[in-house]
C-alpha positions in Angstrom: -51.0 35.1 -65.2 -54.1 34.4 -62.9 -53.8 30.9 -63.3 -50.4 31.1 -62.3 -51.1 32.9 -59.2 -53.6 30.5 -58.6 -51.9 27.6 -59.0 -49.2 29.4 -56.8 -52.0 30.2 -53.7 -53.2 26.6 -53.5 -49.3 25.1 -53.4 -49.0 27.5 -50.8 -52.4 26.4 -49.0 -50.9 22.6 -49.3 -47.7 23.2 -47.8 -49.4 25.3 -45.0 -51.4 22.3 -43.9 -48.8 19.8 -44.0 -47.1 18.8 -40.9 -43.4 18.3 -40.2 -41.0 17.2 -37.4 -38.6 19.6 -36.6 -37.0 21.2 -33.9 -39.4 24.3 -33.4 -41.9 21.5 -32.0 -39.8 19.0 -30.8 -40.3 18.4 -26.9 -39.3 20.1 -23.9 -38.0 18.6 -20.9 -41.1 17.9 -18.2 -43.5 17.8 -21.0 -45.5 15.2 -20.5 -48.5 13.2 -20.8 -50.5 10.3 -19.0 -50.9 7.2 -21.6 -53.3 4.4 -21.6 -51.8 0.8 -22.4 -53.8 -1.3 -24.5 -54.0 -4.3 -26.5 -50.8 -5.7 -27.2 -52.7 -7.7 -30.3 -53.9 -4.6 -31.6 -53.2 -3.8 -35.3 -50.1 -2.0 -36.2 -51.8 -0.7 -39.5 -48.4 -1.3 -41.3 -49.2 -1.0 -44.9 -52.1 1.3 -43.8 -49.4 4.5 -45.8 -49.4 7.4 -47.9 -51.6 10.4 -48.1 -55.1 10.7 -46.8 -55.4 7.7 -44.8 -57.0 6.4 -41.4 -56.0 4.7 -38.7 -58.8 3.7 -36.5 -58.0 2.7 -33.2 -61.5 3.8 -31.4 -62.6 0.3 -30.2 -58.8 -0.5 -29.1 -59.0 -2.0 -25.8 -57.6 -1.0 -22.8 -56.0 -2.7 -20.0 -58.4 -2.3 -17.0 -57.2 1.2 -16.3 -53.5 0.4 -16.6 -51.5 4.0 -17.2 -47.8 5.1 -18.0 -46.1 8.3 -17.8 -44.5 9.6 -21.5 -42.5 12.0 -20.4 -39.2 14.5 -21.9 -36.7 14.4 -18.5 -33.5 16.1 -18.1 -30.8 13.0 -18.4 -29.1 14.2 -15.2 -32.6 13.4 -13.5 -32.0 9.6 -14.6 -30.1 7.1 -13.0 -28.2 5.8 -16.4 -27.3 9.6 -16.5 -23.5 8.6 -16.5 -24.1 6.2 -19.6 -24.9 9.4 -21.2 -22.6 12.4 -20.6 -23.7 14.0 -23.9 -28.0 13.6 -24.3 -29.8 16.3 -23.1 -32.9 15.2 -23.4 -34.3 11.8 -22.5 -38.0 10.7 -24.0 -38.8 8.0 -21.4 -42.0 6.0 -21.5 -42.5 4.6 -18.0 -41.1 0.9 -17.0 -40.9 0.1 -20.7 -37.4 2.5 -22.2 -35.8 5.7 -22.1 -34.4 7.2 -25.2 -31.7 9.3 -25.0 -30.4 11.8 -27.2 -29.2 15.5 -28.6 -30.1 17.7 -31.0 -29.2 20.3 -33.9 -31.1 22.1 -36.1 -31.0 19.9 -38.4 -31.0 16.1 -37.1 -32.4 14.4 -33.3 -29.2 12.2 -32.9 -29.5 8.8 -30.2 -26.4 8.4 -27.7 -28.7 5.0 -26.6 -31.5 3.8 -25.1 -32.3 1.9 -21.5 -35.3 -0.9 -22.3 -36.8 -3.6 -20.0 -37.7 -6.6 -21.2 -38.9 -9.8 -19.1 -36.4 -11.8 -20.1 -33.5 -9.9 -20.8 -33.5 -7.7 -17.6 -32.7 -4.6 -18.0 -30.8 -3.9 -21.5 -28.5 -0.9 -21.5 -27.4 0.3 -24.8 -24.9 3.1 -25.8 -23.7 3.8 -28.5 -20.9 6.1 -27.7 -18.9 4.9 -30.9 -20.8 6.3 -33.8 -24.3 7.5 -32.4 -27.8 7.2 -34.0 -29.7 9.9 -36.2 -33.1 9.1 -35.3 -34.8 12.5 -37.2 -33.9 14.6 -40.2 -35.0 18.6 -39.7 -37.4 18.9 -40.9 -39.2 15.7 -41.6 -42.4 15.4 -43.3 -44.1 12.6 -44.5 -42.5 10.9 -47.6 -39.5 11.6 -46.4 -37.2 8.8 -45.2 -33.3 8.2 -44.4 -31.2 5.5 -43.2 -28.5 5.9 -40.6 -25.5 3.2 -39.0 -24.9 3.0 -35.4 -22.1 1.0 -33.1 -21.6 0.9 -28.8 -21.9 -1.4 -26.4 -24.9 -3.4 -24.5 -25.4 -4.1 -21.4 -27.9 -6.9 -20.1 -28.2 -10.6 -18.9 -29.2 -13.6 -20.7 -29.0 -17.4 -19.5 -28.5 -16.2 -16.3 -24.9 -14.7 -17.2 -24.0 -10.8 -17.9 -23.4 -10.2 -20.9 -21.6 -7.2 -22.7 -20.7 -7.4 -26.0 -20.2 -4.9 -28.7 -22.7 -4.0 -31.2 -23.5 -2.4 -34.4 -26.8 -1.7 -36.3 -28.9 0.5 -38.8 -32.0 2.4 -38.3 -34.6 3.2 -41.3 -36.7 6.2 -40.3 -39.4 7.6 -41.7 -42.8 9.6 -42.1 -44.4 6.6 -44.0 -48.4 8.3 -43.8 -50.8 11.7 -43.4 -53.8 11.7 -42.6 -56.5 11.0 -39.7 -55.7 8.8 -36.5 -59.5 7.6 -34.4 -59.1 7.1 -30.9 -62.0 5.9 -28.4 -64.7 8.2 -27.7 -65.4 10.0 -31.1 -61.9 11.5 -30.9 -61.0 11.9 -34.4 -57.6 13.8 -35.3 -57.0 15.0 -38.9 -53.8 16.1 -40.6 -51.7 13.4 -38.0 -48.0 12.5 -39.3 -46.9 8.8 -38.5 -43.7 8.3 -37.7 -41.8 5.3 -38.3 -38.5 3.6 -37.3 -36.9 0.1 -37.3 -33.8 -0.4 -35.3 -31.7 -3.1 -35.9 -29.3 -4.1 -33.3 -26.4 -7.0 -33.7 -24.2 -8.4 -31.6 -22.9 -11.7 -29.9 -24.1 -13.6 -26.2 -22.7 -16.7 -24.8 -24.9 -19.6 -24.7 -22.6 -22.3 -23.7 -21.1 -21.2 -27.3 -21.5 -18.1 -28.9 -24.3 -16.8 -31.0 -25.0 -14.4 -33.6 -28.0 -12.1 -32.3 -30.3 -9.6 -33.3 -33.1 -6.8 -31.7 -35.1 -5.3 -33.9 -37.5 -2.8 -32.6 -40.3 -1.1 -35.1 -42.4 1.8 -33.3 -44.8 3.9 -34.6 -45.4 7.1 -33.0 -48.8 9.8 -34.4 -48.0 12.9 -34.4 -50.7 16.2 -34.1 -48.0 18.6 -34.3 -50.6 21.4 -34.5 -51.8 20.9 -30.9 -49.5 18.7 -29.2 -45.3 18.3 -29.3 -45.6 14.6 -27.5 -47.2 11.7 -29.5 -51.0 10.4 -29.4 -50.6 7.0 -29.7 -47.4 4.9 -29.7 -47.4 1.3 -31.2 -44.3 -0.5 -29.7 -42.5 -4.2 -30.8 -39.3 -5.5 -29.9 -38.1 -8.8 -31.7 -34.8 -10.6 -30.1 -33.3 -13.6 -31.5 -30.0 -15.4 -33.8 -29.4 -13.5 -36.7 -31.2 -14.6 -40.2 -33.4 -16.5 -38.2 -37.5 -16.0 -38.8 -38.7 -16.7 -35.6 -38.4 -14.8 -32.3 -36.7 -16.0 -29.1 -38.3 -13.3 -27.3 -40.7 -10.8 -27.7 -42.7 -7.8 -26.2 -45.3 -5.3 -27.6 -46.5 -2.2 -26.2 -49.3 0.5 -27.3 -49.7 3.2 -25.5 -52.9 6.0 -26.3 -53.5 9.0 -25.4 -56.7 8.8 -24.8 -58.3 6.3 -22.4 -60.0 3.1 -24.0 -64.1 2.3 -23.7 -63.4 -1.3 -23.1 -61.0 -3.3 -21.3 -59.0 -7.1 -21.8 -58.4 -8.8 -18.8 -54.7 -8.5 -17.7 -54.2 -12.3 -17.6 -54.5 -12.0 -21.2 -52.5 -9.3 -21.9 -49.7 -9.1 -19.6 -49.5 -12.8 -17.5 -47.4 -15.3 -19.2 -45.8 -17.0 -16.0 -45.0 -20.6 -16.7 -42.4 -23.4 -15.4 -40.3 -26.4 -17.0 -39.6 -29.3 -14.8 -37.7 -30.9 -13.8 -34.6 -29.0 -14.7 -32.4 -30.4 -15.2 -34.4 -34.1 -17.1 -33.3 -36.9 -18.3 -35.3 -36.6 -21.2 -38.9 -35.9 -20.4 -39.8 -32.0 -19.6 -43.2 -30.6 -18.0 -45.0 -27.7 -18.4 -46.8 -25.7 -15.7 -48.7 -22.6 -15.6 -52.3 -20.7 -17.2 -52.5 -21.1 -20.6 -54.7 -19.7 -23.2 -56.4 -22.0 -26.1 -53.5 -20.5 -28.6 -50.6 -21.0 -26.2 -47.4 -22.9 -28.1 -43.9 -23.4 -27.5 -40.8 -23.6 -29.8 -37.7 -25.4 -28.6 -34.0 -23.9 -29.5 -31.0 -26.0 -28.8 -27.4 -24.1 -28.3 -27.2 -22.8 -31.7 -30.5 -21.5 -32.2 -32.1 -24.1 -34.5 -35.2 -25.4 -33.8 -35.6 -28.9 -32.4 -39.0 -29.2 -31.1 -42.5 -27.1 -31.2 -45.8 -27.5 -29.5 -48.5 -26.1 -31.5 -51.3 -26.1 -28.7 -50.1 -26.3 -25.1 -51.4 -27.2 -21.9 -51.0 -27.3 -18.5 -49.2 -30.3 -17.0 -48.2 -31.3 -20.8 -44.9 -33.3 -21.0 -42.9 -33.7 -24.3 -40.5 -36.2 -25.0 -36.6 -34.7 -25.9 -35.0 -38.1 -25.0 -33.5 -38.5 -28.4 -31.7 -34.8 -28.1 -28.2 -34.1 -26.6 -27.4 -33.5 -23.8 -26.9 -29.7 -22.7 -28.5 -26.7 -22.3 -31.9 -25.9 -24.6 -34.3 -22.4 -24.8 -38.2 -22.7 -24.9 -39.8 -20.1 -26.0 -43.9 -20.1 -25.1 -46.2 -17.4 -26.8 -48.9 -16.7 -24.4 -51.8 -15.2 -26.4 -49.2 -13.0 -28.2 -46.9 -12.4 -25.2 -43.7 -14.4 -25.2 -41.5 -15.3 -23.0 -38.6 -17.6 -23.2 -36.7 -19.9 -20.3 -33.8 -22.0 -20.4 -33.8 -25.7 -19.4 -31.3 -28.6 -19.6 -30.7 -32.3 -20.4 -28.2 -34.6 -18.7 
């Protein structure tokens, strides 16, 4: 019997220190908290799982200073507000995306979210024909689900608007438990992780059209204890034809709570401003702009396939695409991690 009742006590001691998502702590509208952006190489710690593990993120770097607001707003506060007639809470993190959404007591569900990306503009997305469960109440780690999703989008690509329907899947989960290290000997035990992948698919015109995808994995630490908002947020955003490997375009962001000791310069981070000339060419292109020692480029004609890559470029490099048709073709350069794609053409 006393073994029993012991046995009983320490369950009960377990289940008292482990953490969950659910809608007693979920956030309030005006909470909020000032982030610092870092790194956009930094680590993702993806098979870094399970029980009793540690992230450690104390000599991420920062970005000179560089700060963006996470905030809960009220959607009627927004200007997409109208996109959204049934959220009632929006999770925005400034200049990057808004989130917006509803909740029960037993799921967070997504009506859509409002992102910016470089090269897409702004990209609207509702999903206003079957929304998105983000979060199953409660939620603690091990537990994971997998939800469908349709709607519309709303953005610009090759210089046209596009907006096509689209469908997609989420796969949620708390994937790890354990201690999250952040600059300046601040250490956080018992921290949930929170996981998600979205996968978004639709169509855009290209001259023809093409089979897309957006896939965006984020990871959000949670100290549910202390703090309803996130520490740390670890952001990436994949666009480009379906079943295809490689990227067309790309952004990361990471966001902490808690201000980096050491900073990387912003022309590494954030500054990946190039040209192609002429445009349109007869057959030989130029490149122009600051490139790291790592920059490269990958070529895409109409249909996505690759035609060309450049495994080390430099400014004032010209390539040769004399024996390719005629019409319009994407580059895609990755900067020292950042990438950004432009569209050229051959006549």
């Amino acid at each position: 019997m006393k073994k029993q009742l012991l046995y009983a006590s320490m369950l009960m001691a377990s289940l008292s220190q482990a953490q969950q998502l659910d809608l007693t702590n979920e956030p309030a509208i005006l909470e909020s908290a000032v982030m610092y952006v870092c790194d956009t190489l930094t680590d993702p710690y993806t098979t870094t799982t399970g029980t009793g593990v540690t992230w450690d993120y104390s000599q991420i770097l920062g970005l000179n200073g560089t700060t963006k607001t996470l905030e809960i707003l009220d959607p009627a506060s927004t200007a997409d507000a109208a996109s959204f007639p049934t959220s009632t809470k929006v999770m925005s993190i400034q200049g990057v995306i808004k989130n917006y959404f509803n909740s029960t007591a037993t799921d967070r569900i997504s009506q859509g979210f409002v992102y910016n990306e470089p090269s897409l503009g702004t990209v609207l997305a509702t999903f206003d024909a079957d929304n998105e469960t983000t979060i199953n109440y409660p939620f603690m780690n091990g537990n994971y689900f997998v939800d469908n999703f349709s709607g519309m989008l709303a953005f610009s690509f090759n210089g046209l608007p596009q907006n096509p329907v689209c469908t997609g899947s989420i796969r949620a989960e708390i994937d790890g438990q354990g201690t999250l290290m952040l600059p300046s000997s601040n250490t956080f035990t018992n921290v949930i992780r929170y996981k998600s992948v979205d996968t978004v698919f639709t169509q855009v015109i290209f001259v023809t059209t093409l089979d897309v995808q957006l896939v965006r994995t984020q990871y959000e630490y949670y100290d549910i204890a202390n703090n309803n908002l996130p520490l740390f947020v670890f952001t990436n955003v994949q666009f480009g034809q379906q079943g295809s490997a490689t990227a067309l375009l790309e952004q990361t962001n990471v966001i902490s709570s808690i201000q980096p000791l050491q900073n990387v310069g912003i022309e590494i981070v954030s500054n990946n401003d190039f040209s192609v000339y002429p445009n349109p060419s007869e057959g030989i292109i130029n490149f122009k702009g600051s490139f790291e020692s790592n920059a490269s480029a990958i070529i895409y004609d109409q249909s996505g396939r690759v035609v060309s890559t450049i495994e080390t470029l430099v400014n004032g490099q010209s390539i040769d695409l004399s024996q390719l048709n005629k019409g319009m073709y994407l580059v895609s350069v990755n900067n020292n991690g950042v990438q950004t794609t432009k569209t050229f053409s051959l006549r």
